[in-house]
MITIMAR-904079 format. One record per residue: residue in one letter; residue number from 1; x, z, y of N, C-alpha, C, O in turn. Coordinates in nm, 3 decimals. Each point is the difference from the previous one (the first is absolute). Layout:
 residu num    n_c1    n_c3    n_c2   ca_c1   ca_c3   ca_c2    c_c1    c_c3    c_c2    o_c1    o_c3    o_c2
      A NUM       X       Z       Y       X       Z       Y       X       Z       Y       X       Z       Y
...
END
This chain:
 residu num    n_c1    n_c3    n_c2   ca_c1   ca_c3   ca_c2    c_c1    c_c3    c_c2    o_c1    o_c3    o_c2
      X   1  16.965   7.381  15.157   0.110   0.090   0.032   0.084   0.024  -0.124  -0.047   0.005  -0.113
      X   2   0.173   0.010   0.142   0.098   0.005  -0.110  -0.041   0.184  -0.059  -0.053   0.091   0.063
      X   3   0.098  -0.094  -0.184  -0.016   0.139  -0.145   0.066   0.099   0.147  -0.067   0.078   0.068
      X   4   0.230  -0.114  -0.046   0.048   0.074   0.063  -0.021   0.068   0.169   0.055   0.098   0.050
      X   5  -0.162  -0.198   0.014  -0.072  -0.004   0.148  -0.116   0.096  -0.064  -0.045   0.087   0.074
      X   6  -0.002  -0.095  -0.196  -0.101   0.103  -0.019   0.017   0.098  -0.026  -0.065   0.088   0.057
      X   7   0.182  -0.049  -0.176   0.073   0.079   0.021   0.038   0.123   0.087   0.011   0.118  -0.034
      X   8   0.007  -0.177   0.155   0.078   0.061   0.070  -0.088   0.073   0.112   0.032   0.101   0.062
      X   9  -0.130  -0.164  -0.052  -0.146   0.047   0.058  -0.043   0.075  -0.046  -0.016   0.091   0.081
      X  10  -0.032  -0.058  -0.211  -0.020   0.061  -0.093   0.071   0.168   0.064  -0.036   0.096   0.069
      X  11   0.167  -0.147  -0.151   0.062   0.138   0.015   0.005   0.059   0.133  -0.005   0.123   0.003
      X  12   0.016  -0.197   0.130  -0.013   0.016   0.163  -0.132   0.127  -0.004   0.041   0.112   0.029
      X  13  -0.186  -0.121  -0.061  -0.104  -0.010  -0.011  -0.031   0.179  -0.032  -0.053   0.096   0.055
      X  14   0.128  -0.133  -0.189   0.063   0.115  -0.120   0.060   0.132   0.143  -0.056   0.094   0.056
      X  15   0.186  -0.153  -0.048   0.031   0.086   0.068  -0.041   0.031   0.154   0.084   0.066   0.061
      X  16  -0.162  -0.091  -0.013  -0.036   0.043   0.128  -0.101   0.070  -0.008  -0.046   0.057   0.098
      X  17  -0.028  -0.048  -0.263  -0.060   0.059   0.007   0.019   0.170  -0.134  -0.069   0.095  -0.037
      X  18   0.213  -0.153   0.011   0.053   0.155  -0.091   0.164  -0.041  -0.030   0.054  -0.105  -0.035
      X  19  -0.010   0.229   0.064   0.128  -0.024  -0.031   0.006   0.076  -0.151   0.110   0.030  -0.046
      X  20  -0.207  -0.007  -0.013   0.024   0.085  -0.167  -0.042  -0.132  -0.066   0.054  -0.009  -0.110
      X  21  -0.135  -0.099   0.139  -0.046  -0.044  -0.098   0.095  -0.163  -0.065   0.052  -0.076   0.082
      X  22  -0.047   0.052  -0.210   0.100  -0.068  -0.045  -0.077  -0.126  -0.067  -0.094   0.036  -0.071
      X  23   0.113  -0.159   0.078  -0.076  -0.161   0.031   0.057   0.015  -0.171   0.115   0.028  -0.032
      X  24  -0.222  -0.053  -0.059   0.040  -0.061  -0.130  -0.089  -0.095   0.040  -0.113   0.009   0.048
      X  25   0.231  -0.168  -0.095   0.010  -0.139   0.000  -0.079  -0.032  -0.152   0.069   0.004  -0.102
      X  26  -0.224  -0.038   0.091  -0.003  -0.062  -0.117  -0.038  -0.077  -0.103  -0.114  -0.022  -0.042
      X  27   0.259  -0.034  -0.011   0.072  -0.134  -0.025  -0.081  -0.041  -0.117   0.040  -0.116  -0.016
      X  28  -0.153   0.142  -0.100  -0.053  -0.044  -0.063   0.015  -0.189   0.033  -0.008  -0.051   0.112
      X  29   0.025  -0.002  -0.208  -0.036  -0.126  -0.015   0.122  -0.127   0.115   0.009  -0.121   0.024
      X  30   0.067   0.261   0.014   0.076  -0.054   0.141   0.149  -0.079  -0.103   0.067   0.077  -0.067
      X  31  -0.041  -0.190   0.067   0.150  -0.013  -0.042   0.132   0.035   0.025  -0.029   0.082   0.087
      X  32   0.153  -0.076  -0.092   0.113   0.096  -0.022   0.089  -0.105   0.216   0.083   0.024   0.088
      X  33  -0.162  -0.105  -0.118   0.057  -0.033   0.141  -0.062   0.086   0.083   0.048   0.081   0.079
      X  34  -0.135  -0.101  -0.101  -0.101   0.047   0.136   0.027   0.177   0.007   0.006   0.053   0.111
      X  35   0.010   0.040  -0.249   0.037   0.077   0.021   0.157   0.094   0.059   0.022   0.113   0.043
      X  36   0.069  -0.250  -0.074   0.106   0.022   0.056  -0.003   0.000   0.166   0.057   0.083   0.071
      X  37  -0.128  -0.183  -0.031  -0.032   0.030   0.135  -0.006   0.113   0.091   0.056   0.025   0.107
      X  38  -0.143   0.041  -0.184  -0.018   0.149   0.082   0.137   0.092  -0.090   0.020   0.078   0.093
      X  39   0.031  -0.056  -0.145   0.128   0.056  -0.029   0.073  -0.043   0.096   0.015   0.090   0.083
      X  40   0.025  -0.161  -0.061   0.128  -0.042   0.117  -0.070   0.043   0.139   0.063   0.007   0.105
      X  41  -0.193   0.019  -0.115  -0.044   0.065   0.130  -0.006   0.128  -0.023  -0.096   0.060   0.049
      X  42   0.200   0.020  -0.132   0.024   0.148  -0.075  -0.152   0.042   0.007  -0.026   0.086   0.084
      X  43  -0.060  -0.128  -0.147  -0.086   0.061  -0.065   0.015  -0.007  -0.159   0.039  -0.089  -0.075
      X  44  -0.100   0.252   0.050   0.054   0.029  -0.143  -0.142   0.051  -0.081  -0.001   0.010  -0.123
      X  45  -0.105   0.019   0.199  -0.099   0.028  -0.091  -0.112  -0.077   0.002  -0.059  -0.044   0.099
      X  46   0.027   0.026  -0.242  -0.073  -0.117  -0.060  -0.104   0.029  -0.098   0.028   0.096  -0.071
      X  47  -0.173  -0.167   0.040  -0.081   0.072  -0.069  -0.029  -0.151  -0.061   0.007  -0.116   0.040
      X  48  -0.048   0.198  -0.178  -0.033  -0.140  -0.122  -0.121   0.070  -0.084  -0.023   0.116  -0.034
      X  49  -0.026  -0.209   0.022  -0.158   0.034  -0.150   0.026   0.015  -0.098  -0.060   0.075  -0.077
      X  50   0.171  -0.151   0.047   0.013  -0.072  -0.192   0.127   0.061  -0.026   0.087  -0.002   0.086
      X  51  -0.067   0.063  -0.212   0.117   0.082  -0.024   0.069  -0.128  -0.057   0.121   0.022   0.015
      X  52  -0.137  -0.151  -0.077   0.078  -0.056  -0.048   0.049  -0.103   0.097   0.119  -0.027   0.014
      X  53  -0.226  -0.033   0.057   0.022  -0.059   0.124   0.149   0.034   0.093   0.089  -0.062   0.057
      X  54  -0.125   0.187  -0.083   0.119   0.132   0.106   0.150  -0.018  -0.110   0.116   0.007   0.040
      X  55  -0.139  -0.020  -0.114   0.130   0.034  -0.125   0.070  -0.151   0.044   0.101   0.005   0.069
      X  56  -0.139  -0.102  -0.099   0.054  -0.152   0.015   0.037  -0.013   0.174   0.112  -0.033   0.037
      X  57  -0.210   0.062   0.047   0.065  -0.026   0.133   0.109   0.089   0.066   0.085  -0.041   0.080
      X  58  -0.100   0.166  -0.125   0.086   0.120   0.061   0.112   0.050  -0.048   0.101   0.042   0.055
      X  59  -0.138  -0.054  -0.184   0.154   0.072  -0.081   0.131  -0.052   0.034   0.096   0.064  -0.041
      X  60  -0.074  -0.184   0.120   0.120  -0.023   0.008   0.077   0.007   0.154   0.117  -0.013   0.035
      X  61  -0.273   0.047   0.052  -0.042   0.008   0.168   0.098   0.131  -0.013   0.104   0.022   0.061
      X  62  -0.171   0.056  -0.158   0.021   0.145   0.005   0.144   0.058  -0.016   0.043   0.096   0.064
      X  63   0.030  -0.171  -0.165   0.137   0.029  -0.004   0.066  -0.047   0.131   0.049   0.089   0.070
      X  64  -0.042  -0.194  -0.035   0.070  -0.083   0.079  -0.033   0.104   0.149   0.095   0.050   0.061
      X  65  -0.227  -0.031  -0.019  -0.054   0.090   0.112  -0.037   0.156  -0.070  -0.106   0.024  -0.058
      X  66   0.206   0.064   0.076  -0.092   0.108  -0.042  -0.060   0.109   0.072  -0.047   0.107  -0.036
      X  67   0.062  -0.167   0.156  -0.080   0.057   0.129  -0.152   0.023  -0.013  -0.079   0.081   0.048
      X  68   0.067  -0.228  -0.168  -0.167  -0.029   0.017  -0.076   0.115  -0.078   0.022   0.042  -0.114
      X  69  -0.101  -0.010   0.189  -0.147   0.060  -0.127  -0.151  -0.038  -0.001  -0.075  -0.020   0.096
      X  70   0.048   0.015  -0.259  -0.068  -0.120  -0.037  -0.086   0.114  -0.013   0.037   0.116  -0.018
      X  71  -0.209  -0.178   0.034  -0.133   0.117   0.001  -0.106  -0.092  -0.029  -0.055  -0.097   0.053
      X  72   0.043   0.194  -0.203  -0.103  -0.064  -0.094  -0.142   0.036   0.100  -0.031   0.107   0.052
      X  73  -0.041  -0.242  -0.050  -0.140   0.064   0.087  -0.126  -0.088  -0.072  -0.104  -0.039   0.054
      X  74   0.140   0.024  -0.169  -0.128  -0.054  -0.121   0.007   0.060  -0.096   0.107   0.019  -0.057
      X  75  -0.231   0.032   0.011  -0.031   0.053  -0.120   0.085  -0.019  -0.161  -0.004  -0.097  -0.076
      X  76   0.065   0.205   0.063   0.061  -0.018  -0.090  -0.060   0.071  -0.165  -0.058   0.108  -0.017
      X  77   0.095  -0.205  -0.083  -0.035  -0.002  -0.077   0.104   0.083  -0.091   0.120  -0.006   0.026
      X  78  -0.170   0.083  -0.133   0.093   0.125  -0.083   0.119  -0.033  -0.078   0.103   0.065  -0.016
      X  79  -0.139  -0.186  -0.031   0.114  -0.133  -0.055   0.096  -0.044   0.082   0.105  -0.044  -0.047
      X  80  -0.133   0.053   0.221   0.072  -0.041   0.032   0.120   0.092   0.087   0.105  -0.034   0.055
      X  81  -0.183   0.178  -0.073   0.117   0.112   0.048   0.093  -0.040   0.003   0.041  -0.059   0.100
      X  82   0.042   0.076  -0.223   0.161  -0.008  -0.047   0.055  -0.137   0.130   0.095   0.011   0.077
      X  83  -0.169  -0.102  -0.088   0.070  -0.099   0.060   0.017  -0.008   0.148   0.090  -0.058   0.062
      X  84  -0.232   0.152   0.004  -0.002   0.027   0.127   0.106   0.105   0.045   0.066  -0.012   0.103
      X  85  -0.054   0.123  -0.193   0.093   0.122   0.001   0.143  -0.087   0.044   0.068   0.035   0.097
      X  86  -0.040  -0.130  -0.164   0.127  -0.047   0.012  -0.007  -0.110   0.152   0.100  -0.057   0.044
      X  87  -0.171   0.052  -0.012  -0.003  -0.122   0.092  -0.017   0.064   0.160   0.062  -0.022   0.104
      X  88  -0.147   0.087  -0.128  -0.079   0.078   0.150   0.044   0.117   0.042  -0.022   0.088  -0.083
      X  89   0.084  -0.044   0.195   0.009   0.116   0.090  -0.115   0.077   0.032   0.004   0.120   0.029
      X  90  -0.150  -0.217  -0.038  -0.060   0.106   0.082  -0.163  -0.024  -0.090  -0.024  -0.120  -0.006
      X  91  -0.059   0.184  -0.044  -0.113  -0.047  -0.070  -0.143   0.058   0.082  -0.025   0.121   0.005
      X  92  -0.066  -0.231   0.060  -0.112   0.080   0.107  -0.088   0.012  -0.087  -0.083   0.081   0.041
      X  93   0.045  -0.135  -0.187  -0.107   0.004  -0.101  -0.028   0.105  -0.091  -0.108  -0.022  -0.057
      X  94   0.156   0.118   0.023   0.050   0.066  -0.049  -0.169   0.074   0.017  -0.037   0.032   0.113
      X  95  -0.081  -0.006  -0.269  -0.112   0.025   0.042  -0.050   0.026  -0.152  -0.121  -0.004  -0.024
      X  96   0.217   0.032  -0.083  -0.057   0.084  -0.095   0.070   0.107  -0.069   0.114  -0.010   0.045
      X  97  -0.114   0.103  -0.126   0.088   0.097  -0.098   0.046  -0.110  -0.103   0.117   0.023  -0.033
      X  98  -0.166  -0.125  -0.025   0.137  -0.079  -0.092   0.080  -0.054   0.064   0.110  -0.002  -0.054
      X  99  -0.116  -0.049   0.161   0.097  -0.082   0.062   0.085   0.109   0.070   0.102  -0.048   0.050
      X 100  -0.113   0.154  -0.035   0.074   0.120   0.102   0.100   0.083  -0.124   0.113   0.046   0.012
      X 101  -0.208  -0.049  -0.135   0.075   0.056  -0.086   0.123  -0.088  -0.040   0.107   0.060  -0.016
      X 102  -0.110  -0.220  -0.004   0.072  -0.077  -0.041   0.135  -0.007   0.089   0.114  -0.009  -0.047
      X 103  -0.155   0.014   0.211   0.141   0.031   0.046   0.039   0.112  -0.015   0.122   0.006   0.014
      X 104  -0.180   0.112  -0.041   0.051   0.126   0.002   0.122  -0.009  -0.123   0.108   0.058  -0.008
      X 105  -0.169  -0.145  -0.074   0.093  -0.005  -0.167   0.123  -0.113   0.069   0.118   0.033   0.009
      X 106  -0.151  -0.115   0.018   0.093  -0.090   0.084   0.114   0.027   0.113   0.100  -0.068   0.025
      X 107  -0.147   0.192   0.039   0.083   0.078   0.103   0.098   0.079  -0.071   0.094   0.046   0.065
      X 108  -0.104  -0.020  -0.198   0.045   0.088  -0.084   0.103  -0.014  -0.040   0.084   0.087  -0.020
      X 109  -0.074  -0.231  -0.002   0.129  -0.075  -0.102   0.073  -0.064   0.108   0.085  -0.083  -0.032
      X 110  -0.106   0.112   0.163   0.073  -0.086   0.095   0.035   0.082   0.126  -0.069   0.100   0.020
      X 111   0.175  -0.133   0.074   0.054   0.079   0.160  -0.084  -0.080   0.074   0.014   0.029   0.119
      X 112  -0.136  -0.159  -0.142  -0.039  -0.065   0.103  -0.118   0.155   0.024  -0.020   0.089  -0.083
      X 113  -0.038  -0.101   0.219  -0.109   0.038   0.059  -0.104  -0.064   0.096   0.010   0.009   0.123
      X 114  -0.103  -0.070  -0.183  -0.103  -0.063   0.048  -0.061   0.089   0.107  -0.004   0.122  -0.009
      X 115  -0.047  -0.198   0.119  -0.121   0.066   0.101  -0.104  -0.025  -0.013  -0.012  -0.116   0.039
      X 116  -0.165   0.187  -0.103  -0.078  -0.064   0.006  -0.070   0.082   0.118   0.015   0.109   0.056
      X 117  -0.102  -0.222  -0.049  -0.157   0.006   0.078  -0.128   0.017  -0.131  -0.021  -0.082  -0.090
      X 118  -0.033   0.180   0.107  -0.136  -0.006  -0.063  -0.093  -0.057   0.061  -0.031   0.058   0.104
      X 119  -0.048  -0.184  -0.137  -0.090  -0.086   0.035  -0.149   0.058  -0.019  -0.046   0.034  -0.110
      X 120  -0.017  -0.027   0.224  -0.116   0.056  -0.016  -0.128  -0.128   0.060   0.002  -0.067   0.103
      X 121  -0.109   0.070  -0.218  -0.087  -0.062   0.048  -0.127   0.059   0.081  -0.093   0.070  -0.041
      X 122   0.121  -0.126   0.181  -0.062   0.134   0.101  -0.156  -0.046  -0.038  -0.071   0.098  -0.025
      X 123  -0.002  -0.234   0.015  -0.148   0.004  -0.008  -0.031  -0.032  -0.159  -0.081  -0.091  -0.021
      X 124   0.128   0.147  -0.072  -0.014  -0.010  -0.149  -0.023  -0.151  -0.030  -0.086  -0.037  -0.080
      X 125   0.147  -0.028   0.132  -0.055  -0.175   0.005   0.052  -0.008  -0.144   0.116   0.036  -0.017
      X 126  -0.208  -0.090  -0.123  -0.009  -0.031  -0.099   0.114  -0.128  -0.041   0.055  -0.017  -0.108
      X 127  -0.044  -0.050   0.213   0.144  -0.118  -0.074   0.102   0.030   0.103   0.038  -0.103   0.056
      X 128   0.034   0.243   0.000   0.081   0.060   0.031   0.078   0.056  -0.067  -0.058   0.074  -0.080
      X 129   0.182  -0.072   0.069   0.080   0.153  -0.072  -0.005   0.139   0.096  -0.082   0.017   0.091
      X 130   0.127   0.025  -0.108   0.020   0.170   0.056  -0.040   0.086  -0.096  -0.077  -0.031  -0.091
      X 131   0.135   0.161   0.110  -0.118   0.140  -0.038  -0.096   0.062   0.134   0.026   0.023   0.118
      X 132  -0.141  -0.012  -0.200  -0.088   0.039   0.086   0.003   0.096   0.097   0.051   0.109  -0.027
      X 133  -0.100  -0.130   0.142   0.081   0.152   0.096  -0.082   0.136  -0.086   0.062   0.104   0.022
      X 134  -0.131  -0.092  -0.073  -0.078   0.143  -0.060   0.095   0.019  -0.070   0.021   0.121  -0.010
      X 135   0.093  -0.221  -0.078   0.085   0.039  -0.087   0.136  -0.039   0.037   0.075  -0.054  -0.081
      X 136  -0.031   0.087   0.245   0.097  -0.063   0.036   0.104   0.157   0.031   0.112  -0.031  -0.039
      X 137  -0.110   0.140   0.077   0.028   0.130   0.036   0.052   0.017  -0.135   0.121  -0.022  -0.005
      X 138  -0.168   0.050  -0.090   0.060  -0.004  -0.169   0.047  -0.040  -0.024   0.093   0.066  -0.047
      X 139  -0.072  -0.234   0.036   0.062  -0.087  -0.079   0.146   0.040   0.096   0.091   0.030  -0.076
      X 140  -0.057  -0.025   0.197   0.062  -0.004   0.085   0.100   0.132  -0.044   0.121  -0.010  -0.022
      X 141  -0.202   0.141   0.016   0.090   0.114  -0.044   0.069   0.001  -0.114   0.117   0.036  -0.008
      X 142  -0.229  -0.096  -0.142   0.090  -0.072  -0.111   0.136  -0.013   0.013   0.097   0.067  -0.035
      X 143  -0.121  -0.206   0.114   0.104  -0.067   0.028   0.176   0.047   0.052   0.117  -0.023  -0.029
      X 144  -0.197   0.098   0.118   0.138   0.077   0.064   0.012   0.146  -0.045   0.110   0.047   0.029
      X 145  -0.216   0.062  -0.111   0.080   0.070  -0.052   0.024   0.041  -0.161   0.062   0.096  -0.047
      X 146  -0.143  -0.215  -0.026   0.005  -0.021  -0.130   0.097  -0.081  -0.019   0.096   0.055  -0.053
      X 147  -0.076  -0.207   0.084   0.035  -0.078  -0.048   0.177  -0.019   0.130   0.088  -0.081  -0.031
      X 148  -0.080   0.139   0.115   0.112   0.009   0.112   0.050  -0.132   0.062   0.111  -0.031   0.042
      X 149  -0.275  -0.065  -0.054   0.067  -0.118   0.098  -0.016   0.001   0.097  -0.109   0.043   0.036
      X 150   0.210  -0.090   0.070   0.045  -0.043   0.102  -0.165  -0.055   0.075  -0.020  -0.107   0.059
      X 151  -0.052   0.185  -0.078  -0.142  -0.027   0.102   0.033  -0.021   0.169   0.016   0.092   0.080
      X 152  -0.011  -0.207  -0.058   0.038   0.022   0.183  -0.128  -0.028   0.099  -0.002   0.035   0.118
      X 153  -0.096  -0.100  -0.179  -0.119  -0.025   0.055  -0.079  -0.050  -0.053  -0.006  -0.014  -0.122
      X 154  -0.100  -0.039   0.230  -0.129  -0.054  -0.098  -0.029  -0.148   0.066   0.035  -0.034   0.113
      X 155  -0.106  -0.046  -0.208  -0.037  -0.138   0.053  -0.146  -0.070  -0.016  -0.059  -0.003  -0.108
      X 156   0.016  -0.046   0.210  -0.128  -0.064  -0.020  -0.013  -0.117   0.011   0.103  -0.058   0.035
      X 157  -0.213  -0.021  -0.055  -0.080  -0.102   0.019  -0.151  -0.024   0.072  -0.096  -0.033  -0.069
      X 158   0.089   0.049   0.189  -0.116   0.015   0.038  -0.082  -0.113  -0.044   0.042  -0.107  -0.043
      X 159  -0.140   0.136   0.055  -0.146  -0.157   0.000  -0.026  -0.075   0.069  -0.056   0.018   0.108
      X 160   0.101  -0.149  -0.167   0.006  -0.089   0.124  -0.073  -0.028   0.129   0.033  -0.055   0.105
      X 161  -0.200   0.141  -0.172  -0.144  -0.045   0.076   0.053   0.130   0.092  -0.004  -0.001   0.124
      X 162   0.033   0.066  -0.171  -0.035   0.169   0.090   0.106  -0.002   0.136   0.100  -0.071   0.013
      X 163  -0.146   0.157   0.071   0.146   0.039   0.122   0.065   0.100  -0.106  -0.030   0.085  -0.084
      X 164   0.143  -0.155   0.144   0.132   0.092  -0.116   0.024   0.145   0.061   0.049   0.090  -0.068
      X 165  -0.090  -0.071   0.210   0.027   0.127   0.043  -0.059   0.152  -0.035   0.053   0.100   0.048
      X 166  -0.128  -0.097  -0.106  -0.013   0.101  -0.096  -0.001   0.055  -0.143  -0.040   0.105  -0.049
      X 167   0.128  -0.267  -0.025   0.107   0.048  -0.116   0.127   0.019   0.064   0.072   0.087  -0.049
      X 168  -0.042  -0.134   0.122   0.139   0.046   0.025   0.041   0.115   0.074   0.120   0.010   0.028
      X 169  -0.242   0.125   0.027  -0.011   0.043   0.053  -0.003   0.105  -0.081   0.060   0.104   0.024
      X 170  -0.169  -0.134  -0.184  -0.031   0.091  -0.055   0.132   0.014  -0.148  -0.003   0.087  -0.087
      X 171   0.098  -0.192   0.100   0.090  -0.025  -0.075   0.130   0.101   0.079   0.073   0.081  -0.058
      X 172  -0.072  -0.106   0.166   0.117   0.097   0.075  -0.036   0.160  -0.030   0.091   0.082  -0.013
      X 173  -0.239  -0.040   0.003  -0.027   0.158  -0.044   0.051   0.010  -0.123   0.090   0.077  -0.035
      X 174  -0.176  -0.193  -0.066   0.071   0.088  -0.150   0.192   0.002   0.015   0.063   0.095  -0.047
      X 175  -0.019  -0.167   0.090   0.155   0.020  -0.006   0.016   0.129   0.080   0.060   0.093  -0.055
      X 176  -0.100  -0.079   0.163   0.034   0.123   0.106  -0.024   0.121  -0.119   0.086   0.078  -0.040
      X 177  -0.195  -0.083   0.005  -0.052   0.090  -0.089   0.097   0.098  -0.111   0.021   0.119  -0.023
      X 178   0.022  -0.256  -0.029   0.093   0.029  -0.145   0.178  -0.030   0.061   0.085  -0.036  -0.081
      X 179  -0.057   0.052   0.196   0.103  -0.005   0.059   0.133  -0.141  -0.017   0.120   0.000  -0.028
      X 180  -0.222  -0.109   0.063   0.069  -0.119  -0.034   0.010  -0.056   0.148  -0.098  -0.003   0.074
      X 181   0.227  -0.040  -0.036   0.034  -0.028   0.110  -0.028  -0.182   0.018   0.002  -0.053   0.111
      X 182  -0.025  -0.021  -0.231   0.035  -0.182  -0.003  -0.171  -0.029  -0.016  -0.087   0.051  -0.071
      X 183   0.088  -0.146   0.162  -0.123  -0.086  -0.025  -0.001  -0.131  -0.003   0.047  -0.057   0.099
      X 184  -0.101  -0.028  -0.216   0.009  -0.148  -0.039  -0.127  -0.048   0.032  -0.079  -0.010  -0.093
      X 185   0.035  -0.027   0.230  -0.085  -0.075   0.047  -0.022  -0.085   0.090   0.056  -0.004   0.110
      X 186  -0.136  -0.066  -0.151   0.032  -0.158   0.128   0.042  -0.078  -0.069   0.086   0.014  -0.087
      X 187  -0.156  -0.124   0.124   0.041  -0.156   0.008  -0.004  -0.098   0.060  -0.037   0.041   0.110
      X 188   0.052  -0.178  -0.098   0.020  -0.081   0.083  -0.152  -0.002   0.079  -0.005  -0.062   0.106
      X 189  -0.115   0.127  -0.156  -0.126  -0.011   0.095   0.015   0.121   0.040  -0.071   0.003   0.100
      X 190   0.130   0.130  -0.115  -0.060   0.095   0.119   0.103   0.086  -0.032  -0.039   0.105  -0.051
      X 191   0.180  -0.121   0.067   0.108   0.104  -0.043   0.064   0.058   0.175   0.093   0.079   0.017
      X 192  -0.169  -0.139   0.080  -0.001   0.056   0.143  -0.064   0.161  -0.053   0.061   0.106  -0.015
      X 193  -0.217  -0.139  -0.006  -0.057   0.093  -0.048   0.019   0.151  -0.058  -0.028   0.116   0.030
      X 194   0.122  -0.222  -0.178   0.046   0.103  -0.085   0.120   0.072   0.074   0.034   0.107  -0.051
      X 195   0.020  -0.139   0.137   0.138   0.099   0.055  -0.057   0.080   0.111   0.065   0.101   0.026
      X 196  -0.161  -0.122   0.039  -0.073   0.080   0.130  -0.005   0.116  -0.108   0.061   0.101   0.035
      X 197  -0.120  -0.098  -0.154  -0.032   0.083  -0.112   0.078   0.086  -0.086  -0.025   0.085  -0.086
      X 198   0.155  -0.149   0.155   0.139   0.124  -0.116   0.050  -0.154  -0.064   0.113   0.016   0.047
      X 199  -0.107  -0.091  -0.085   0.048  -0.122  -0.122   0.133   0.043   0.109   0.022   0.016   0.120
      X 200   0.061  -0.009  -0.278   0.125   0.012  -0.012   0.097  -0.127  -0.081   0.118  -0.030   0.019
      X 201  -0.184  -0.008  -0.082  -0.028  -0.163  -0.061  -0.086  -0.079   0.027  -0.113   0.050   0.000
      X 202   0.119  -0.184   0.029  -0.121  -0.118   0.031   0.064  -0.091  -0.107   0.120   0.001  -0.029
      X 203  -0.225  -0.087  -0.030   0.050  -0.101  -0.083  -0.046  -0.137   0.065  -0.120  -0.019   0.023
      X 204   0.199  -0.061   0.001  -0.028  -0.079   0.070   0.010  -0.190  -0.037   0.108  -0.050   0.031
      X 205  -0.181  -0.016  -0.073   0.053  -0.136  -0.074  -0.036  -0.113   0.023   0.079  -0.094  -0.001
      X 206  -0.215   0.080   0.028  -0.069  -0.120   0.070   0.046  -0.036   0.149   0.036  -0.113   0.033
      X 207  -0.042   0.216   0.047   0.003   0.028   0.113   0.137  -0.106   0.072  -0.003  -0.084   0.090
      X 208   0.131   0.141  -0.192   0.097  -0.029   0.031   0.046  -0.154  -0.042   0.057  -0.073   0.080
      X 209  -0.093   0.026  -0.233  -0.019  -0.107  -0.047  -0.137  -0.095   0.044   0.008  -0.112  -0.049
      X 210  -0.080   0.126   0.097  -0.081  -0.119   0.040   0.058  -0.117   0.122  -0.070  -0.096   0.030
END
């Protein structure tokens, strides 16, 4: 089946089963054709791993389309702030005090305003990122009344072995909790799942590209 026949299923799928929730396309490893594709099918939001990856394919997507918004959804590294700050609309990784402080200094010197997601690792899985949920309520208030970023929600990664339905269940409380309306969950194996659940974002990449 063609990118765009999957596509389109995809999003069909999406919406019959939420009209809040919004299909990030993502294009990791995808080339500048294939991503033009879904642009001319006015889709505008897109998710990438690699901040430099993102700098060479997008920066020029971005002028030319500025409809699009680009959403960092790989672990980002402290070195590579500055470059993500400039590249990305929307950051779902967002899971320590240096990296929160660094845009806070970064938000400072600039009119841009980033949206993050704080990434939480719901089963403490050891080669995961997140902050731990015991230390997820804190880091979270930090964030939004120390440091005044643009906190809009939270994002997970469930385990591949586990049913995802009771992180994403127990991921929709801590947001309810701390009064966050956005949820970044789901993927191309169980983002049905994640929207029965509140996902307000699905990231979606294999699914659509295979």
């Amino acid at each position: 089946m063609s990118i765009i026949v999957n596509y389109n299923n995809i999003l069909n799928t999406i919406q019959s089963l939420s009209k809040k929730t919004t299909l990030i396309v993502v294009t990791k490893n995808q080339n500048l054709d294939t991503v033009k594709q879904l642009i001319e099918k006015d889709h505008f939001h897109f998710g990438e791993n690699k901040v430099q990856e993102s700098l060479l394919k997008w920066k020029k997507l971005i002028t030319i389309n500025p409809q699009i918004r680009l959403h960092l959804i790989g672990k980002l590294q402290s070195n590579k702030a500055k470059d993500a700050f400039d590249i990305f609309h929307y950051i779902h990784t967002l899971d320590n005090e240096k990296l929160a402080t660094i845009f806070q200094n970064l938000e400072k010197n600039s009119t841009k305003k980033i949206k993050y997601f704080v990434q939480i690792n719901m089963a403490n899985e050891s080669q995961k990122n997140g902050i731990s949920i015991d230390k997820a309520n804190e880091f979270i208030k930090y964030c939004i009344n120390d440091l005044k970023l643009n906190i809009i929600g939270l994002m997970c990664i469930p385990p591949m072995v586990d049913d995802p339905n009771d992180y994403f269940k127990s991921l929709f409380e801590i947001a309810k909790s701390n009064n966050l309306s956005q949820l970044s969950m789901g993927m191309s194996n169980d983002y049905e799942c994640a929207i029965k659940h509140g996902s307000t974002f699905v990231r979606i990449g294999s699914k659509i590209f295979s």
